[in-house]
N, C-alpha and C positions, 0 to 999 in steps of 0.2 A: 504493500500500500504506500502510494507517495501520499507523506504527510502534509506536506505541503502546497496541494493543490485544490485549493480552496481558493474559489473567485468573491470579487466582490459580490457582486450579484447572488451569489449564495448566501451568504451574511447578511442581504439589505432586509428587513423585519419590520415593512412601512406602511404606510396607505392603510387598510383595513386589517392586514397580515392581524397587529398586537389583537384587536377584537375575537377574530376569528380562529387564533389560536389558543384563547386563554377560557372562551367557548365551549368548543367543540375539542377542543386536542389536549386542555388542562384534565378533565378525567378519566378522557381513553389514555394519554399518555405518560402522564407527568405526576397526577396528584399522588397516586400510591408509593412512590418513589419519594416525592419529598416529603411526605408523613413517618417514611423509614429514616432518608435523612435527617430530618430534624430529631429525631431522637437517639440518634448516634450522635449530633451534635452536643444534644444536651447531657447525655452521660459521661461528656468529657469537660463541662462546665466552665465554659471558654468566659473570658471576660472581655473582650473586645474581635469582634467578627467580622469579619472584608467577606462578601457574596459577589462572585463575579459573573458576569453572564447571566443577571438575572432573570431576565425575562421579562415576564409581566407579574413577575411576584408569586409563582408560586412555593418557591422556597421557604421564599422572605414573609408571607404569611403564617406559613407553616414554623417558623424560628419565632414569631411574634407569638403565636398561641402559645409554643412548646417551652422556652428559653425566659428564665427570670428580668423583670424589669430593667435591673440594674446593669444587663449586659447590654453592651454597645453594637447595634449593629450598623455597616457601611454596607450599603447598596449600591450596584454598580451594572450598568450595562453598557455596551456600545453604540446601540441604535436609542436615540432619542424617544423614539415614540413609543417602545417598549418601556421601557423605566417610566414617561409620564404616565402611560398605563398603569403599571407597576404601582405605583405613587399613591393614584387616585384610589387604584380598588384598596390598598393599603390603607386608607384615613380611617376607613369603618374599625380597625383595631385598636383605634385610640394610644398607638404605641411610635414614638421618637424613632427617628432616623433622620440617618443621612444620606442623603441618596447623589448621587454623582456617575455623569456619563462617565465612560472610562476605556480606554483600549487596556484591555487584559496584556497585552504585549508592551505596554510601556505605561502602567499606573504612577498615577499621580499622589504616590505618597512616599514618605519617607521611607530607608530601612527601618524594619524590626517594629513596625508600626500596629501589627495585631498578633494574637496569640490562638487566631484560627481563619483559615481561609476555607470557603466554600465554593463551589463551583459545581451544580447540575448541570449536564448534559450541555453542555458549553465548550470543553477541549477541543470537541473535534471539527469547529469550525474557527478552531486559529488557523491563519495560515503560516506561521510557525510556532507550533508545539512545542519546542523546546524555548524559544525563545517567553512565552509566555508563563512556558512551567518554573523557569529560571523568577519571574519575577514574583513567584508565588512565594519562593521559597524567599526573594531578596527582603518582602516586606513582613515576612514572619519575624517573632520573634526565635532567640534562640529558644528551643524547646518547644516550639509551636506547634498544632496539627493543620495537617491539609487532609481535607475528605471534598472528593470528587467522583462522577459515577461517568461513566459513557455507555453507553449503548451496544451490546456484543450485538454480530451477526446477523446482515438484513434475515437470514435464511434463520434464523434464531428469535423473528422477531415479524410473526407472519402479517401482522398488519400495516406495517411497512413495507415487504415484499409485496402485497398484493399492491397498495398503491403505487409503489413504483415500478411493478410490471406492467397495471392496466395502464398507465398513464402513457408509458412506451408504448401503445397501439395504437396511437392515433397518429405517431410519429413515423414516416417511412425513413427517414436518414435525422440524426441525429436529438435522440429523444432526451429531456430532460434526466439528469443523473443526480438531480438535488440528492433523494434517497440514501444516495452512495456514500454520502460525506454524514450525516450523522450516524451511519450502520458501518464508516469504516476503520472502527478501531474494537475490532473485537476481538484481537488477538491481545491474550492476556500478557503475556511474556515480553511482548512490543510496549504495551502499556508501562511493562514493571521498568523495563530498561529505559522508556524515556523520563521515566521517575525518579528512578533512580541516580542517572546521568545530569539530573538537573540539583544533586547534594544530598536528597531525602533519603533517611534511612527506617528500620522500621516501617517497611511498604507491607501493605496486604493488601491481598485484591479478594474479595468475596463475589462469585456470584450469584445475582437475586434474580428470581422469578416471582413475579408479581402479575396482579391481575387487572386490566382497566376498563370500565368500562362507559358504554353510552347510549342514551336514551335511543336511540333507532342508526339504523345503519347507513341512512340519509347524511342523519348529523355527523357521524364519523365519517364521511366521506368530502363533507363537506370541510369539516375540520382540514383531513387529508390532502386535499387540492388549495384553501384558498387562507390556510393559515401556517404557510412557511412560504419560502422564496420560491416556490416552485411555482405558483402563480406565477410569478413575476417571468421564471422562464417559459411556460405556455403561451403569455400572451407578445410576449416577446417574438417566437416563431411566429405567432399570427396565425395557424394554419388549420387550428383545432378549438371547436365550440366548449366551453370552460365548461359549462350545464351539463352538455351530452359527456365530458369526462365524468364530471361528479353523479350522474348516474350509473355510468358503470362502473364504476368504484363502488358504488353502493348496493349495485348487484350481485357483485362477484366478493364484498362482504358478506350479504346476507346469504349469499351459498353457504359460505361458512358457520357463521355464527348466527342466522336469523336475522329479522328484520326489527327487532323492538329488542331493548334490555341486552345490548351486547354485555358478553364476558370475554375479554381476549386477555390471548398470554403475551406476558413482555418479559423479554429477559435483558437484566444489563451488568456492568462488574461496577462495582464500590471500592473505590482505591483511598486508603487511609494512610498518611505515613507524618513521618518528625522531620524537623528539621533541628540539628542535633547542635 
């Protein structure tokens, strides 16, 4: 896997994207995952917490129910309109932060400035991983943790495969590969070595199977197509009706799993490690 082939255009998280992904793709894909995270957070009772890649908060929700008042959280994304998203659905918790855009590859804070860094499903749309994982480590304290998860194997992770097969059929020469880049770091051993390589010691990687799900298979389809960047490459070719994709995505979900009350499986690795 070249790790470093990640376009902008796959990172841009704009126009409707933050809506429609914090919708329809926060609890088929995400929410089970940062309910795990945040209580792995909390059983190492961090006192000042950098989240990077946040999103539209589903982490950073999940750390404000779970994590004592008195703990400091920094919030950070790189696309603007996810974090003001982030932000807003965030006020209904009545809980302090700091929120700040942020390129994960060159933060804007001092060394040794927190005593735990987060990062969901975020790594793998740096376009350099090591260069990013370096800065995790540069703004940790000594003795700090880093807990971050990425997503194993699209084949590992069939509701992603399916979207991103059906979506290649409307494409005769060069289909959208968004898919590839959050399903391409699922080699565990690549993961540990770039973790490793960046100072952290005390790596684990656990892998979770979790379950997500969503109210009809419509929704999740619709999540699938018009709430990542992958929108953004459809309509870019031009060449294919957005509607007639997200219905057959939504068909060839409900093969699967039915058409109301999906249950899918997701599997991802959980890499926790020190910075010594």
């Amino acid at each position: 896997m070249n790790y470093e082939a990640v376009s902008e255009r796959s990172t841009r998280f704009d126009g409707s994207i933050p809506e429609m992904y914090d919708r329809h793709l926060g609890p088929l894909l995400f929410e089970t995952f940062a309910a795990d995270l945040a209580d792995r957070i909390a059983r190492r009772r961090p006192r000042k917490v950098l989240e990077i890649a946040a999103g539209t908060g589903i982490v950073s929700r999940a750390m404000m129910d779970t994590l004592p008042r008195e703990t400091a959280l920094t919030i950070t994304d790189l696309n603007a309109p996810m974090l003001d998203y982030a932000r807003q659905k965030s006020e209904t918790h009545g809980r302090s932060a700091e929120w700040r855009q942020a390129d994960a590859q060159a933060l804007p804070f001092p060394g040794e400035s927190f005593d735990m860094v987060v990062c969901q499903f975020g790594l793998m749309f740096f376009p350099d991983k090591r260069k990013g994982l370096r800065e995790f480590y540069r703004v940790l304290e000594k003795g700090g943790s880093l807990i971050f998860s990425v997503w194993d194997s699209i084949d590992r992770n069939p509701v992603q495969s399916i979207a991103h097969s059906t979506i290649a059929t409307f494409f005769e020469t060069d289909p959208p590969d968004f898919y590839q880049i959050p399903c391409g770091m699922g080699d565990v051993e690549e993961v540990r070595r770039l973790t490793e390589e960046a100072g952290f010691t005390e790596v684990e990687i656990e892998t979770v199977s979790l379950t997500g799900t969503s109210e009809s298979a419509h929704n999740a389809a619709v999540g699938l197509v018009r709430g990542n960047p992958v929108i953004n490459a459809i309509k870019e070719r031009g060449t294919a009706n957005v509607d007639e994709i997200i219905h057959a995505v939504a068909r060839t979900l409900e093969g699967s799993f039915g058409p109301r009350s999906l249950q899918v499986p997701l599997q991802a690795h959980v890499v926790s490690a020190v910075k010594p």
